[in-house]
KEKE-3310 file (N, C-alpha, C; in steps of 0.2 Angstrom, whole numbers, plus 5000, padded with zeros to 4 digits):
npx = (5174:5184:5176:5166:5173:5176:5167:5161:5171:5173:5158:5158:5167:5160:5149:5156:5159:5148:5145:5153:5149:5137:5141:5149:5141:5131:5138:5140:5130:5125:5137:5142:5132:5133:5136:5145:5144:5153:5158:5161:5147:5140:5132:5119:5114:5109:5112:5124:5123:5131:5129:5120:5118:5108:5093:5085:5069:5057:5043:5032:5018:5003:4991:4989:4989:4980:4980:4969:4966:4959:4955:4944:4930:4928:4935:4947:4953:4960:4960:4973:4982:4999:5011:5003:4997:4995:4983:4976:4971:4965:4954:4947:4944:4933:4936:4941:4937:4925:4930:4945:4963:4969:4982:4990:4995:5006:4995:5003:5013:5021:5016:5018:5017:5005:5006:5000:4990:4989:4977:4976:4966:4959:4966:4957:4944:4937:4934:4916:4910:4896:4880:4874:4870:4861:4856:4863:4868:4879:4897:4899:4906:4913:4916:4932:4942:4957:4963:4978:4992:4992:4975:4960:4955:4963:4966:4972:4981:4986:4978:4962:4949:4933:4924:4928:4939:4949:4954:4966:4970:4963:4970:4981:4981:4985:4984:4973:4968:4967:4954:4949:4948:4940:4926:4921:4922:4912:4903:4898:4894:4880:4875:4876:4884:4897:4893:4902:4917:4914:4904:4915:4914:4904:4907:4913:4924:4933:4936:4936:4948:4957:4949:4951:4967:4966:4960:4963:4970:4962:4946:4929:4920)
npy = (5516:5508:5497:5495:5488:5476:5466:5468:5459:5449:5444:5444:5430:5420:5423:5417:5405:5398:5396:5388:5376:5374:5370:5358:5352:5350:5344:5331:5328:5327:5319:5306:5309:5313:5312:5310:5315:5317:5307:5289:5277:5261:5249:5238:5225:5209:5191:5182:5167:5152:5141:5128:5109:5103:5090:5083:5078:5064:5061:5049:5044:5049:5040:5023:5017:5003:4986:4976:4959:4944:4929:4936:4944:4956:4962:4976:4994:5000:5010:5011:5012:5015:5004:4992:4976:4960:4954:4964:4970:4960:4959:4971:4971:4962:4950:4934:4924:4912:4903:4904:4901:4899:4895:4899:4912:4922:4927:4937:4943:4960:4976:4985:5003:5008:4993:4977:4966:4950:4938:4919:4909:4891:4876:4868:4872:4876:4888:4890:4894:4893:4889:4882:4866:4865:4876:4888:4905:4912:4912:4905:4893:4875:4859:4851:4839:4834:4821:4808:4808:4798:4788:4781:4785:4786:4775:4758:4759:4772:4783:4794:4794:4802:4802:4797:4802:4814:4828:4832:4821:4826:4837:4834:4832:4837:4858:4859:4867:4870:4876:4873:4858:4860:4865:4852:4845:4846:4846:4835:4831:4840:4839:4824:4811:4808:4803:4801:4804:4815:4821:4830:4842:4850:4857:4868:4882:4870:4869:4863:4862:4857:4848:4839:4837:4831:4821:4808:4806:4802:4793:4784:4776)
npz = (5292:5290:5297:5290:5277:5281:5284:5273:5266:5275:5273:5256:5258:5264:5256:5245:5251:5250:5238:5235:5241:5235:5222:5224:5227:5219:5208:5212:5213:5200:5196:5183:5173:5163:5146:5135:5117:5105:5108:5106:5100:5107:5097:5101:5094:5086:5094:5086:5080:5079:5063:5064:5061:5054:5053:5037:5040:5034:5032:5034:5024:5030:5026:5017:5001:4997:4985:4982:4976:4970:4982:4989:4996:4994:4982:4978:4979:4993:5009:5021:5036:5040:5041:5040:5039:5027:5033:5039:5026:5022:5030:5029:5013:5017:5021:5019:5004:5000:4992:4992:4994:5007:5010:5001:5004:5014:5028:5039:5032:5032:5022:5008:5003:4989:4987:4977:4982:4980:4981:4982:4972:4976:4970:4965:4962:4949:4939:4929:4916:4910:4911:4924:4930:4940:4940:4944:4943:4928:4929:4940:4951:4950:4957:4952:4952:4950:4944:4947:4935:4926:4922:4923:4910:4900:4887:4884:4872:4873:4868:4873:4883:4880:4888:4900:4904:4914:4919:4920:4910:4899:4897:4893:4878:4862:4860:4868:4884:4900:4901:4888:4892:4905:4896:4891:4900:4904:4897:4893:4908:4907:4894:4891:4889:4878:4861:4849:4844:4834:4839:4848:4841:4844:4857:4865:4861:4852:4836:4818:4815:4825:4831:4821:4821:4836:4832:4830:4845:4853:4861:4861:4874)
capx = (5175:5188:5174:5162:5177:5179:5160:5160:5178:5167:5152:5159:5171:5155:5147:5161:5160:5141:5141:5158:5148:5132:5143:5150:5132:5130:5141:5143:5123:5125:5142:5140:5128:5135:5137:5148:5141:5157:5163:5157:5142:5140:5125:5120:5114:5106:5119:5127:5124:5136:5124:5120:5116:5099:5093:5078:5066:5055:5037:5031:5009:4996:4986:4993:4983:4983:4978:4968:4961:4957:4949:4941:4922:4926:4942:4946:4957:4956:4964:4976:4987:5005:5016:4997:4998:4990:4977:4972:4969:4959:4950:4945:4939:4927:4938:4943:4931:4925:4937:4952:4969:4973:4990:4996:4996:5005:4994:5007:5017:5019:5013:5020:5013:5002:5005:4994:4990:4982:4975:4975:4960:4963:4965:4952:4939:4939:4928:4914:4907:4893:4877:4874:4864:4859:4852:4867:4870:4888:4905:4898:4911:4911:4921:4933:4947:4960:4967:4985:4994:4987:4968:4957:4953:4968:4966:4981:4983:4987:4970:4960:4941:4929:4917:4928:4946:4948:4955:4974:4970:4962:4977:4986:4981:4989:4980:4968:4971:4962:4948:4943:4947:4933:4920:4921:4920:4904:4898:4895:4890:4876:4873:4876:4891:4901:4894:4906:4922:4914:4903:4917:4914:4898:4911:4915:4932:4936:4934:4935:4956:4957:4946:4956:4972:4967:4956:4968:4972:4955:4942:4923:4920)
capy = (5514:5500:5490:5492:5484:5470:5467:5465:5456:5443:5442:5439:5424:5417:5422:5412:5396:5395:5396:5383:5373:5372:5369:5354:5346:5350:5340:5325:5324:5324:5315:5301:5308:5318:5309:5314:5314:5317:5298:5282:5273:5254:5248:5231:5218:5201:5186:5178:5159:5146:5136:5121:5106:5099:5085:5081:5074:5063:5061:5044:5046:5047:5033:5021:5015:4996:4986:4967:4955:4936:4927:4942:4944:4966:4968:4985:4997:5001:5014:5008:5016:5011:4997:4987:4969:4957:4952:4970:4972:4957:4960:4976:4967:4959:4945:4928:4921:4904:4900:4906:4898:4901:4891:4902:4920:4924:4933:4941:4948:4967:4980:4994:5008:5006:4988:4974:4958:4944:4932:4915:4903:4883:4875:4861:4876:4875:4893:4888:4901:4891:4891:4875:4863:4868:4885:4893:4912:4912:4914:4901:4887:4869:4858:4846:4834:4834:4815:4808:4808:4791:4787:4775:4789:4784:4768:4756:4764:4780:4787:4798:4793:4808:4802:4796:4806:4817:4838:4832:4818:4830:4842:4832:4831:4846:4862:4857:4869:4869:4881:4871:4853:4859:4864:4845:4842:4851:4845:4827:4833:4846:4836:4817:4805:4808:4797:4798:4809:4820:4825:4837:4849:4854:4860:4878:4879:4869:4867:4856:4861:4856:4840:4834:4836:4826:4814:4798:4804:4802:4790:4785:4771)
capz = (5285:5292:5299:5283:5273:5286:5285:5266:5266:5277:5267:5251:5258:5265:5250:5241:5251:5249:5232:5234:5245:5232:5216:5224:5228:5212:5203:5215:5211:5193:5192:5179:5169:5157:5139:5127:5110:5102:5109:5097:5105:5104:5097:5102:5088:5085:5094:5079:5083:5074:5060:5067:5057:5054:5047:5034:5042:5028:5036:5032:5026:5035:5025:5011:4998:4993:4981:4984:4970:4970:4985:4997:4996:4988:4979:4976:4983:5001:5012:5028:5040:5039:5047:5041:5037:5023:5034:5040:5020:5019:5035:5024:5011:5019:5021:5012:4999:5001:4986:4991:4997:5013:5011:4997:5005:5022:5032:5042:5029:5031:5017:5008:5001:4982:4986:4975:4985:4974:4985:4977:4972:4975:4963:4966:4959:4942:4935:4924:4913:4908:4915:4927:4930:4947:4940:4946:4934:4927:4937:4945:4952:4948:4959:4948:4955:4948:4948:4945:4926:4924:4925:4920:4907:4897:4886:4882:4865:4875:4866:4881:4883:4881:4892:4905:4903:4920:4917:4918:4904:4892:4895:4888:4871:4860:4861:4874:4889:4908:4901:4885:4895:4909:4892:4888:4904:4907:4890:4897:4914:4907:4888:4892:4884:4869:4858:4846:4840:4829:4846:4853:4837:4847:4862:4865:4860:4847:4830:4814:4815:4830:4831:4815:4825:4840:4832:4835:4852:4858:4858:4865:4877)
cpx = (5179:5183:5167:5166:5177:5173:5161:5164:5174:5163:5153:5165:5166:5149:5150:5162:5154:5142:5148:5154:5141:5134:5147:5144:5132:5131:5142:5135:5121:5132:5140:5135:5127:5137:5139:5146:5145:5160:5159:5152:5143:5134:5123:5115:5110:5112:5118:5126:5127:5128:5124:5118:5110:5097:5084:5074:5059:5047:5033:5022:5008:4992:4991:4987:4985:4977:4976:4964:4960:4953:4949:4935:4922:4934:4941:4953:4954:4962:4969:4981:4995:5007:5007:5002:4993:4984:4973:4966:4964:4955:4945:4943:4935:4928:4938:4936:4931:4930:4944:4957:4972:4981:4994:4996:5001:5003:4997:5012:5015:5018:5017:5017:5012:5005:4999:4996:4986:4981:4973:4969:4964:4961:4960:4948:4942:4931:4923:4907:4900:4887:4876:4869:4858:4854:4857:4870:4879:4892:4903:4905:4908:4917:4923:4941:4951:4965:4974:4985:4990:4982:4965:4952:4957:4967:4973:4984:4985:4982:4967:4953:4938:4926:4920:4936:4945:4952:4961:4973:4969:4966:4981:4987:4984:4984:4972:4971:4966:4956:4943:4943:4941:4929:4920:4920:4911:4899:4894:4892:4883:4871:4871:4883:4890:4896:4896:4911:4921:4908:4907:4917:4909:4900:4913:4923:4936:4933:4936:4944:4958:4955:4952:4962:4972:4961:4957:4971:4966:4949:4934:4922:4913)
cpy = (5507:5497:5489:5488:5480:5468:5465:5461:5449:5439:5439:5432:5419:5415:5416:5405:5393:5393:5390:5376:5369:5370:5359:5348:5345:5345:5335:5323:5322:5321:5306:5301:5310:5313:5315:5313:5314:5309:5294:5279:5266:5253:5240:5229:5212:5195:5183:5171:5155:5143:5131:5116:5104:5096:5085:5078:5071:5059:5054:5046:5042:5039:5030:5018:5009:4994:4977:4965:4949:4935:4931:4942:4952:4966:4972:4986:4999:5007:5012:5013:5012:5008:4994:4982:4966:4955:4959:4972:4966:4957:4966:4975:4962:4952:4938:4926:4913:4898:4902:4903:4900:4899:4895:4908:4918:4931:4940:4945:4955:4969:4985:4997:5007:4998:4984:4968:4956:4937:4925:4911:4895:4882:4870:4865:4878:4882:4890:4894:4900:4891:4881:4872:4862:4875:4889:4899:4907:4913:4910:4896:4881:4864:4851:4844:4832:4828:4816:4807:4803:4789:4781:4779:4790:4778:4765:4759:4769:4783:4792:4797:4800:4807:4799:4799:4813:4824:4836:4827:4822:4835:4841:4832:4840:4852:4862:4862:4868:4872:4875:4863:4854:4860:4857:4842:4842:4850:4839:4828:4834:4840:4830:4815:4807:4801:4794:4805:4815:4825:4831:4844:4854:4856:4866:4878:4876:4868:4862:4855:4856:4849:4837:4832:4832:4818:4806:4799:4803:4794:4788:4778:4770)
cpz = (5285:5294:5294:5278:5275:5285:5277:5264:5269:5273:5260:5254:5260:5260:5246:5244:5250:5243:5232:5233:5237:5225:5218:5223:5222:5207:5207:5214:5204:5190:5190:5175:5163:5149:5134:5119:5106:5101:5105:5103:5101:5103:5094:5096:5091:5088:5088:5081:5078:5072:5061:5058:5058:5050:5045:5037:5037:5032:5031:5029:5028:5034:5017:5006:4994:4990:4980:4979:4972:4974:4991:4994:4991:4987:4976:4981:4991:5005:5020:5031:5040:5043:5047:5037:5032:5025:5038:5034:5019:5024:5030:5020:5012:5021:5017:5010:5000:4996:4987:4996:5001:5014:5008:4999:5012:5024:5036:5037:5028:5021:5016:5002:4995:4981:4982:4979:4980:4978:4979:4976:4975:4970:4962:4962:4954:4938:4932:4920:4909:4912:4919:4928:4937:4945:4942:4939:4933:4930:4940:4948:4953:4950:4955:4954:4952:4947:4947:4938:4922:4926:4923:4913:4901:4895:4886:4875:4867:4872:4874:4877:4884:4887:4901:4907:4909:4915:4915:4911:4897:4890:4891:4880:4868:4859:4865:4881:4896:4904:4896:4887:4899:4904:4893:4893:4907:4902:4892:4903:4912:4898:4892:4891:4879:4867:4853:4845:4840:4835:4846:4847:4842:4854:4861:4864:4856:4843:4826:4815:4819:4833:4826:4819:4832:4840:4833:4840:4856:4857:4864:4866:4880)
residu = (UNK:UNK:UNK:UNK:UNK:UNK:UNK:UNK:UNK:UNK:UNK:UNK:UNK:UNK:UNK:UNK:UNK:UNK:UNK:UNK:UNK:UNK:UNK:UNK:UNK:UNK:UNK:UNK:UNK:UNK:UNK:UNK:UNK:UNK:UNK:UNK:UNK:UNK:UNK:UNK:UNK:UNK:UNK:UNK:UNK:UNK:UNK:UNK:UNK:UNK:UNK:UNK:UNK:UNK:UNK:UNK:UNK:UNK:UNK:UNK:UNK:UNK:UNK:UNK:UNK:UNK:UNK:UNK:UNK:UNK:UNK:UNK:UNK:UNK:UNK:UNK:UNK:UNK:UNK:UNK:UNK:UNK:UNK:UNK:UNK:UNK:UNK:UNK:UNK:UNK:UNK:UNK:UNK:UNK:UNK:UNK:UNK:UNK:UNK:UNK:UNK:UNK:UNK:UNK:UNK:UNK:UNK:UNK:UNK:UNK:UNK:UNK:UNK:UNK:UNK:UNK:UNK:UNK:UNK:UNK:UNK:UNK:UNK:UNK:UNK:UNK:UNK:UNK:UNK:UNK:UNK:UNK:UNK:UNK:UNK:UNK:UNK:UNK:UNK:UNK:UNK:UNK:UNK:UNK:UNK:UNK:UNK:UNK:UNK:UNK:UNK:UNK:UNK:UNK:UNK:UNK:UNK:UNK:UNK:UNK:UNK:UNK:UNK:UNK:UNK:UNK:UNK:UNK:UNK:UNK:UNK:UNK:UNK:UNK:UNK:UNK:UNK:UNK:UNK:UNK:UNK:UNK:UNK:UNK:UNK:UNK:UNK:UNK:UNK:UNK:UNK:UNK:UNK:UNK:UNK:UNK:UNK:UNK:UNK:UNK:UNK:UNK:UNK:UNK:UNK:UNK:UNK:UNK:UNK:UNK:UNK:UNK:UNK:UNK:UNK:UNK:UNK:UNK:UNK:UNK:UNK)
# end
């Protein structure tokens, strides 16, 4: 009986360290994995980034639209790209007119956007709305020469000769402007010679008012 007691007194101490032996394993295999549910969790988020500053950016267009008249071959509107120049615009229209004053523009001047450019005429081209004697239609141009104040178109009386009085002479007279000075110019040209006063009634432009009032500053040579 003492050595069945001694025999089971054994066994379970052996028992007892096996199972020591397999509880340690145990727990050195699942130490660190046990999560508390009772503790707070932290629960990661978006970085917060300080607001920066940022600037407007103001996007110039793509195409500009300008606006060309006087002496080009097609005025009109035309489409260009920015940072263009006056002569991009007149290259676009077809380029300068045989009438137009290259003196009065500059070419190189930049453009800005729904700009008008008005290309100038010279002045030596005096319009004539008439028809010519050449046959040329209307609109046509009829080169006049504009002398100096004083001509041989001026008598000594200060009177102004119909028939031989240049554009600037006939200005002079009151209500005479460039348009109806070149008629009267174009009368003699296309008609003949005044041949006397009462002539420039049959001018475009003036009438009897008008005649009366510069009838003693004129007269026919």
């Amino acid at each position: 009986m003492k050595g069945r007691s001694k025999a089971l007194q054994v066994g379970l101490i052996l028992f007892g360290l096996v199972c020591f032996g397999v509880a340690g394993i145990v727990i050195k295999t699942f130490s660190g994995r046990w999560v508390d549910d009772d503790g707070p969790t932290a629960v990661a988020g978006p970085a917060l980034s300080s607001p920066k500053n940022t600037e407007l950016k103001v996007e110039e267009p793509e195409i500009w639209v300008l606006y060309v008249t006087g002496g080009v071959k097609s005025p009109g509107v035309y489409r260009l790209p920015p940072d263009s120049r006056v002569f991009h615009l007149v290259d676009s229209a077809g380029g300068l007119a045989s009438d137009a004053d290259e003196t009065g523009i500059n070419m190189a001047a930049p453009l800005v956007d729904g700009e008008h450019v008005h290309v100038p005429l010279r002045p030596s081209l005096v319009r004539d709305t008439a028809q010519l004697p050449s046959g040329q239609p209307q609109g046509g141009y009829k080169v006049s020469t504009l002398p100096p104040p004083s001509g041989s178109g001026t008598g000594r009386s200060g009177t102004v000769d119909l028939n031989r009085g240049s554009l600037h002479d006939l200005q002079t007279l009151p209500g005479i402007g460039p348009k109806t000075a070149q008629a009267i110019v174009s009368y003699r040209e296309d008609v003949g010679p005044f041949k006397s006063v009462d002539d420039l009634i049959k001018v475009k432009g003036i009438g009897t008012k008008k005649l009366d009032s510069i009838r003693s500053m004129v007269t026919v040579r």
